[in-house]
Residue frames as a rotation matrix with the C-alpha (Angstrom) as fourth column:
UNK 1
0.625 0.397 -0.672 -126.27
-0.082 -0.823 -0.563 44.43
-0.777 0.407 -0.481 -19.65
UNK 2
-0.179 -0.619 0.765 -124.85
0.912 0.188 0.365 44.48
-0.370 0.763 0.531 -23.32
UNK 3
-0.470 -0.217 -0.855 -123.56
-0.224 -0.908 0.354 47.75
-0.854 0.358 0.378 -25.16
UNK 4
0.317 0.792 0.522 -126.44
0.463 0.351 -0.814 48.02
-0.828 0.500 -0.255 -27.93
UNK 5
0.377 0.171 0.910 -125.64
0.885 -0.358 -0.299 50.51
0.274 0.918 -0.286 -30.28
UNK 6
-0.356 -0.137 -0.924 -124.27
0.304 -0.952 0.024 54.67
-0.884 -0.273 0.381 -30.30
UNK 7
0.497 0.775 0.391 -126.15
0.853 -0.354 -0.384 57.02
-0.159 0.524 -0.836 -32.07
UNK 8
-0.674 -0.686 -0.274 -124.84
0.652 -0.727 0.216 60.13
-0.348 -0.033 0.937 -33.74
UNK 9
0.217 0.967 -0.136 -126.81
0.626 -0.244 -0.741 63.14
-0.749 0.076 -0.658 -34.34
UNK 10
-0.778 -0.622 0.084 -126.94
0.395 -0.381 0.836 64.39
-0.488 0.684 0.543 -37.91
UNK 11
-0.484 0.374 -0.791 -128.50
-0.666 -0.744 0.056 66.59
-0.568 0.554 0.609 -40.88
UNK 12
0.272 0.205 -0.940 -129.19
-0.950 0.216 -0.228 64.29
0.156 0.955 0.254 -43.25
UNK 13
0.196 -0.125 0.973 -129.11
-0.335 0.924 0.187 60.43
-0.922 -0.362 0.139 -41.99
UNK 14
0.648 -0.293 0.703 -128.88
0.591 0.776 -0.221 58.53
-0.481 0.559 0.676 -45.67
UNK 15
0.688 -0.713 0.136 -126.11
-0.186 -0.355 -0.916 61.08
0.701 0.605 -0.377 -46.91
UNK 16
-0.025 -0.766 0.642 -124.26
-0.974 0.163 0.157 60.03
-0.224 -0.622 -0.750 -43.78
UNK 17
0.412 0.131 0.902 -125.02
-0.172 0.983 -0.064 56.30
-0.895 -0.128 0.427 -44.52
UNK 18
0.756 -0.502 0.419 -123.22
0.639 0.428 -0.640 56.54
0.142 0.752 0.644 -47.85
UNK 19
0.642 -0.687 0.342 -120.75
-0.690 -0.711 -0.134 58.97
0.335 -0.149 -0.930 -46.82
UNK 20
0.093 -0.653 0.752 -119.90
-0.915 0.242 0.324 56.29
-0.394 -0.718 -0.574 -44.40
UNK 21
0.861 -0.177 0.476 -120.16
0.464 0.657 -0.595 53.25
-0.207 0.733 0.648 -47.31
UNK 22
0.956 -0.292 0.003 -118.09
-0.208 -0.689 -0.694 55.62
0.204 0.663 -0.720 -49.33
UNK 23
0.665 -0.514 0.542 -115.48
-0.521 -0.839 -0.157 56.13
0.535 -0.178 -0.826 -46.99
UNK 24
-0.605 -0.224 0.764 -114.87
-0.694 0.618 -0.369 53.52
-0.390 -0.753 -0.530 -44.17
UNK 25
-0.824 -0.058 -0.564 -116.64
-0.314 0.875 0.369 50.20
0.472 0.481 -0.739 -46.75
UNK 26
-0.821 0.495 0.283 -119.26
-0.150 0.291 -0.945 50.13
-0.550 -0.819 -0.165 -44.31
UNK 27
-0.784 0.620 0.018 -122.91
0.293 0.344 0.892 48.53
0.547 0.705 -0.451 -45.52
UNK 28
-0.451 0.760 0.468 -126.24
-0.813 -0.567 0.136 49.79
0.369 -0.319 0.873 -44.22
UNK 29
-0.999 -0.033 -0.020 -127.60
-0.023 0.924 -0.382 47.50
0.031 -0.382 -0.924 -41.73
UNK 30
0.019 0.990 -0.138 -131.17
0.931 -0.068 -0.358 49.27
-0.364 -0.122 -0.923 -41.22
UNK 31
-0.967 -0.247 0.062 -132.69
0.234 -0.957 -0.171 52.20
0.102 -0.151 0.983 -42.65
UNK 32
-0.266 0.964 -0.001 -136.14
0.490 0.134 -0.861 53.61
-0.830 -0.230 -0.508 -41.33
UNK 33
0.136 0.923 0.361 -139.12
0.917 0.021 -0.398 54.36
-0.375 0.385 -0.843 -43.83
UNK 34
0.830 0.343 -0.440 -138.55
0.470 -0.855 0.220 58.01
-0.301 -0.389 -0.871 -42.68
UNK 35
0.409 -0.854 0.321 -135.19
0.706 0.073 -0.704 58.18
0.578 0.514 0.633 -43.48
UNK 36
0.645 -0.161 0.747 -134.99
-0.624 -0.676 0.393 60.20
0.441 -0.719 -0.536 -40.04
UNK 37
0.329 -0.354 0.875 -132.87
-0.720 0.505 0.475 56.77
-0.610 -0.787 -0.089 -38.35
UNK 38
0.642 -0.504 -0.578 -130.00
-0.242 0.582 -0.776 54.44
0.728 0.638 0.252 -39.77
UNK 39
0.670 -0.297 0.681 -127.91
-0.233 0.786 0.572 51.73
-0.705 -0.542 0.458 -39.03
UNK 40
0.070 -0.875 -0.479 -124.30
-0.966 0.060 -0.251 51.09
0.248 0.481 -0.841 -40.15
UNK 41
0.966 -0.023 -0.257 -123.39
0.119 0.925 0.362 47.10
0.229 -0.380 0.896 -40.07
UNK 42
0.048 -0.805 0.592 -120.32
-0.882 -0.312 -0.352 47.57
0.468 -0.505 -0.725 -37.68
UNK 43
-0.511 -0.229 -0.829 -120.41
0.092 0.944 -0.317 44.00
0.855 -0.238 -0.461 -36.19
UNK 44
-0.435 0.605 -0.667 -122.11
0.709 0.686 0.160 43.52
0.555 -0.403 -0.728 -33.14
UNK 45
0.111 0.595 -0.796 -122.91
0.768 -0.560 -0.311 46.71
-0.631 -0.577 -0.519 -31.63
UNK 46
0.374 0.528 0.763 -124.39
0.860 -0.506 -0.071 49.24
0.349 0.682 -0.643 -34.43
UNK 47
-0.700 -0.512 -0.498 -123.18
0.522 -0.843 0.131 52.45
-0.487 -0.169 0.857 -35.16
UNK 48
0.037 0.999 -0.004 -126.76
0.993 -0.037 -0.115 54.61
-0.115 0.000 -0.993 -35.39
UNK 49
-0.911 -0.412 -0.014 -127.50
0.407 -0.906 0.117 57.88
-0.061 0.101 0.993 -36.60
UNK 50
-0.063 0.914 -0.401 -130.82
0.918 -0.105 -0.383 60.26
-0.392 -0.392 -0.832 -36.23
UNK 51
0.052 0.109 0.993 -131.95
0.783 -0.622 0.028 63.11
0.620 0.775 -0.118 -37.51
UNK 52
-0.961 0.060 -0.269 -132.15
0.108 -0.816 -0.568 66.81
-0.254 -0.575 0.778 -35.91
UNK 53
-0.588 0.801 0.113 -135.27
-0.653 -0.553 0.518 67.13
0.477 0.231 0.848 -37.30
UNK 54
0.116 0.701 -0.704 -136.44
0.414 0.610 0.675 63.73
0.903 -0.370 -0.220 -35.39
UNK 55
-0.243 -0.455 -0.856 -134.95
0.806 0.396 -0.439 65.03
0.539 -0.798 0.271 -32.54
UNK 56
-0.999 0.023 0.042 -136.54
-0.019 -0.995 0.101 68.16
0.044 0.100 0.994 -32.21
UNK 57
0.174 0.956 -0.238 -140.02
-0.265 0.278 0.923 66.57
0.948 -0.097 0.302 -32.80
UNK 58
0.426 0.252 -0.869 -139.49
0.604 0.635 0.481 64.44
0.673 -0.730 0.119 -29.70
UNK 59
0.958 0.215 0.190 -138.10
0.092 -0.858 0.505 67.87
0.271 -0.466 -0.842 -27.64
UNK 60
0.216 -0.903 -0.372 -134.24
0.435 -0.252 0.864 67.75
-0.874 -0.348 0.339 -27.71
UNK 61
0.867 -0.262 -0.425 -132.01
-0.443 -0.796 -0.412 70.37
-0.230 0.546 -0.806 -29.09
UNK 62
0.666 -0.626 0.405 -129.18
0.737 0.635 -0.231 68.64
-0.112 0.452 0.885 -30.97
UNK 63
0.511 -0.642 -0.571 -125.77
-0.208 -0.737 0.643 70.64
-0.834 -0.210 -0.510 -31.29
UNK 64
0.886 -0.456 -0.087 -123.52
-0.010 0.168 -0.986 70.25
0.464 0.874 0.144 -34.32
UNK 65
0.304 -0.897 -0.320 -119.70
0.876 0.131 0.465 68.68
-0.376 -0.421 0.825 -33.55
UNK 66
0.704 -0.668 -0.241 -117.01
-0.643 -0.454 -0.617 71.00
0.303 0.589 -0.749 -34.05
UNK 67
0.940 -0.297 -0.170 -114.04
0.181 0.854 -0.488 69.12
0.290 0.428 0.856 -35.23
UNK 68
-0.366 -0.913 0.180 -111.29
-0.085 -0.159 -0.984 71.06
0.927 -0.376 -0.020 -33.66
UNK 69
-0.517 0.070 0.853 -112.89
-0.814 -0.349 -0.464 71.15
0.265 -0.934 0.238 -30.37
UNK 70
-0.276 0.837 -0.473 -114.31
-0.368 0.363 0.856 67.25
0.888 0.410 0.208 -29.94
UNK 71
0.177 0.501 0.847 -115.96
-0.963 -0.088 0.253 66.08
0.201 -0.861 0.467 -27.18
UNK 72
0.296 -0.199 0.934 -115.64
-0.236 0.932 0.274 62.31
-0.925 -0.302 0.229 -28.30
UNK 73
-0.249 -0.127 -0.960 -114.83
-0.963 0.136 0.232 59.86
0.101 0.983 -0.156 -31.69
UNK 74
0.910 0.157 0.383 -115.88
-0.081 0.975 -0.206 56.70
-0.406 0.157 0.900 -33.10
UNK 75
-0.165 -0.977 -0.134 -112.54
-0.816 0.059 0.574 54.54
-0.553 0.204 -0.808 -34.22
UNK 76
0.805 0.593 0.015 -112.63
-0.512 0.706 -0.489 51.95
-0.301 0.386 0.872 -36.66
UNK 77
0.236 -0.678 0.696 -109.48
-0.301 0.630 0.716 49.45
-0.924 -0.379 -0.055 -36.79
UNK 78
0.916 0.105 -0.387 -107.18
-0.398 0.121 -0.909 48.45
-0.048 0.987 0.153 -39.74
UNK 79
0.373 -0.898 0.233 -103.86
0.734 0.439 0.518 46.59
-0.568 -0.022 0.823 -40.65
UNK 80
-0.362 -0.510 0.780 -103.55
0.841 -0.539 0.038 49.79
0.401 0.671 0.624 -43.67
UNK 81
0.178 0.516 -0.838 -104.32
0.632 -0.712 -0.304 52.89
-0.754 -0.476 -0.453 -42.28
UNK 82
-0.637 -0.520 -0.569 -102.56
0.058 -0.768 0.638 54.89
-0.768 0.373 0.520 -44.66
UNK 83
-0.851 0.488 0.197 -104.86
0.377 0.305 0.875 53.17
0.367 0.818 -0.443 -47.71
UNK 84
-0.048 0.984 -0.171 -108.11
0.952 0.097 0.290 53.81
0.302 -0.149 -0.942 -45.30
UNK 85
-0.317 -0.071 -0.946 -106.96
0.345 -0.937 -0.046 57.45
-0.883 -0.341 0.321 -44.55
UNK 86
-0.960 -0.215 -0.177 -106.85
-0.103 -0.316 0.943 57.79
-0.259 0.924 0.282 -48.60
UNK 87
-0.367 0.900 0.235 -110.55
0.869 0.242 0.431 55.78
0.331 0.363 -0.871 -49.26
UNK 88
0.071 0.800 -0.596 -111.79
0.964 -0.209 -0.166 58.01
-0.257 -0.563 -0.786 -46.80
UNK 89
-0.284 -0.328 -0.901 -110.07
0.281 -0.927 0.249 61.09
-0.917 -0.183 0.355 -47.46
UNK 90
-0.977 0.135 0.163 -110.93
0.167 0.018 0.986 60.41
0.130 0.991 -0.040 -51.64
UNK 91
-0.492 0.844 -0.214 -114.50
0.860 0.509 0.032 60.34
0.136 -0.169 -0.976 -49.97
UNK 92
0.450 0.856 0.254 -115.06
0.488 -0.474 0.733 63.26
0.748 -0.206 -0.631 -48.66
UNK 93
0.703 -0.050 -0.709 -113.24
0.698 -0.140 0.702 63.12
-0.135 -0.989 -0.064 -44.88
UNK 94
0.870 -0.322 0.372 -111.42
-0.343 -0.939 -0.010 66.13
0.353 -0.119 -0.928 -43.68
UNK 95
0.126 -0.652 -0.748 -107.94
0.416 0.719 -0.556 65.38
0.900 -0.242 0.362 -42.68
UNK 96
0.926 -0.285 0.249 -107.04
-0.370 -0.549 0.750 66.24
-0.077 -0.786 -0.613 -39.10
UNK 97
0.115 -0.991 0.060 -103.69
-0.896 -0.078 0.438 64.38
-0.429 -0.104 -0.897 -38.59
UNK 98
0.450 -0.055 -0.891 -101.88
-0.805 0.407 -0.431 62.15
0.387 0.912 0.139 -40.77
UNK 99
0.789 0.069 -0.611 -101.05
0.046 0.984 0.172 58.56
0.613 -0.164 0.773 -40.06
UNK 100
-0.368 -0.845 0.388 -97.98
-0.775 0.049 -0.630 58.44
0.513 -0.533 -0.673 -37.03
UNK 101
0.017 -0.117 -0.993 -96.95
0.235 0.966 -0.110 55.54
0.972 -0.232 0.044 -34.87
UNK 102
0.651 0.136 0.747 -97.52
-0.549 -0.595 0.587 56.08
0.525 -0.792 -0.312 -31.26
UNK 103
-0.094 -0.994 0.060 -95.59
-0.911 0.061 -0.409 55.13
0.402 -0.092 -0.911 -28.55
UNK 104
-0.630 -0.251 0.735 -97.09
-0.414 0.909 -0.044 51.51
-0.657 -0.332 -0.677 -27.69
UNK 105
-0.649 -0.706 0.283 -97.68
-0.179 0.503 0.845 50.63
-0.740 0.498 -0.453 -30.81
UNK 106
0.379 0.871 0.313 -100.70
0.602 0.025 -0.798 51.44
-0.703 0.491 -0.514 -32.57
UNK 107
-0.946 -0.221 0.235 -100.17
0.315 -0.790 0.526 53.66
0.070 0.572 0.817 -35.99
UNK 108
0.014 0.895 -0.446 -103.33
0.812 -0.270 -0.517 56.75
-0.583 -0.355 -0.731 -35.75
UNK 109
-0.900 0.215 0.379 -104.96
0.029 -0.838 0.546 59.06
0.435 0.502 0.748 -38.17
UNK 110
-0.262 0.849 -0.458 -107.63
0.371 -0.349 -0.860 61.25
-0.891 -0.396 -0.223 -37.59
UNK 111
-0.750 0.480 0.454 -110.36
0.255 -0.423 0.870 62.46
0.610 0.768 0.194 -40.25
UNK 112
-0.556 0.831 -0.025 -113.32
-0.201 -0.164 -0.966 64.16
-0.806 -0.532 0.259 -39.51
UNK 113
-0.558 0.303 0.772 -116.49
0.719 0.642 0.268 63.09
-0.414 0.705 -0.576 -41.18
UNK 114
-0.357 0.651 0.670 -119.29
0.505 -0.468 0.725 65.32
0.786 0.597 -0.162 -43.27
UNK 115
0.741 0.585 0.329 -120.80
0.153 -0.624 0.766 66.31
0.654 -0.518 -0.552 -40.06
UNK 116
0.227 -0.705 0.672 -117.79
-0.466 -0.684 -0.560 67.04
0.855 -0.186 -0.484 -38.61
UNK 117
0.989 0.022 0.147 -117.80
-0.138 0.502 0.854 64.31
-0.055 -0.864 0.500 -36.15
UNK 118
-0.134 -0.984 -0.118 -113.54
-0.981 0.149 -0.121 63.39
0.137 0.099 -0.986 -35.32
UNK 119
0.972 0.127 -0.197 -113.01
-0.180 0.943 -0.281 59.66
0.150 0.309 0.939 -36.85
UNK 120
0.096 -0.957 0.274 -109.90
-0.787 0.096 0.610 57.84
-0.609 -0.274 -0.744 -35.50
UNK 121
0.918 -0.124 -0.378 -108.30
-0.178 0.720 -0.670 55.08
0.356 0.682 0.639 -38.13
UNK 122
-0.011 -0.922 0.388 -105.71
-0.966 0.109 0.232 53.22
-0.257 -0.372 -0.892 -36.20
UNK 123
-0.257 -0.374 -0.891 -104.19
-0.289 0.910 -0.298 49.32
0.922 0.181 -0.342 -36.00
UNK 124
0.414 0.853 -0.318 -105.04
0.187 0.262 0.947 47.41
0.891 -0.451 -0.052 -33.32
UNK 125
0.399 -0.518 0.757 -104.10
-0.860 -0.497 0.113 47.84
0.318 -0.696 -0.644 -30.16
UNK 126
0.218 -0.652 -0.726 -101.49
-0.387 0.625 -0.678 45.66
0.896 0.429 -0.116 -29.07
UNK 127
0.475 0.361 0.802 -102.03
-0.813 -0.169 0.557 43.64
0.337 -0.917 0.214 -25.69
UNK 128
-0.209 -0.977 0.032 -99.48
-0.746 0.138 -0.651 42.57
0.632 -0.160 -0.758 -24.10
């Protein structure tokens, strides 16, 4: 089995696809006809977003994130966080917490995006 792809559920699918250009450099990999379903090029496993309004046709009730209270995040990996806290934050993103160095050795910020999803921006993780 191979991890294919996560899917976030949002308002507005190509204002999240340039939000996330905008913000985090990312390029559209797919977008549908409908403009109900996009694709972020994220290297090998796709970072996918959907509409509420598709999702509702096909009988689920989508929820909106709340950003102080998340459930999960997507993380996306840098040598500058501080510079990709700024793109993103010049973009649009909400700060939550500002760049800090943890204690085995990653540096982590948090933003939240347009739909309020929580976005970690850290360094890699150092394996020992």
């Amino acid at each position: 089995m191979q991890f294919g792809y996560t899917i976030l559920y949002v308002a507005d699918v190509p204002a999240t696809l340039a939000f996330y250009g905008k913000a985090f450099g990312l390029s559209t990999r797919y977008t549908h006809e409908s403009g109900s379903y996009g694709e972020l090029e994220t290297g090998a496993t796709a970072l996918a977003f959907v509409s509420h309004a598709l999702l509702r046709q096909i009988g689920k009730t989508p929820q909106a994130p709340v950003l102080d209270k998340p459930t999960a995040e997507i993380a996306f990996v840098t040598d500058d966080v501080a510079a990709a806290v700024a793109r993103a934050t010049g973009a649009g993103a909400k700060l939550v917490q500002e760049p800090a160095a943890m204690p085995w050795g990653q540096t982590i910020a948090y933003v939240g995006d347009l739909n309020d999803f929580l976005v970690e921006i850290c360094t890699p993780v150092a394996h020992a």
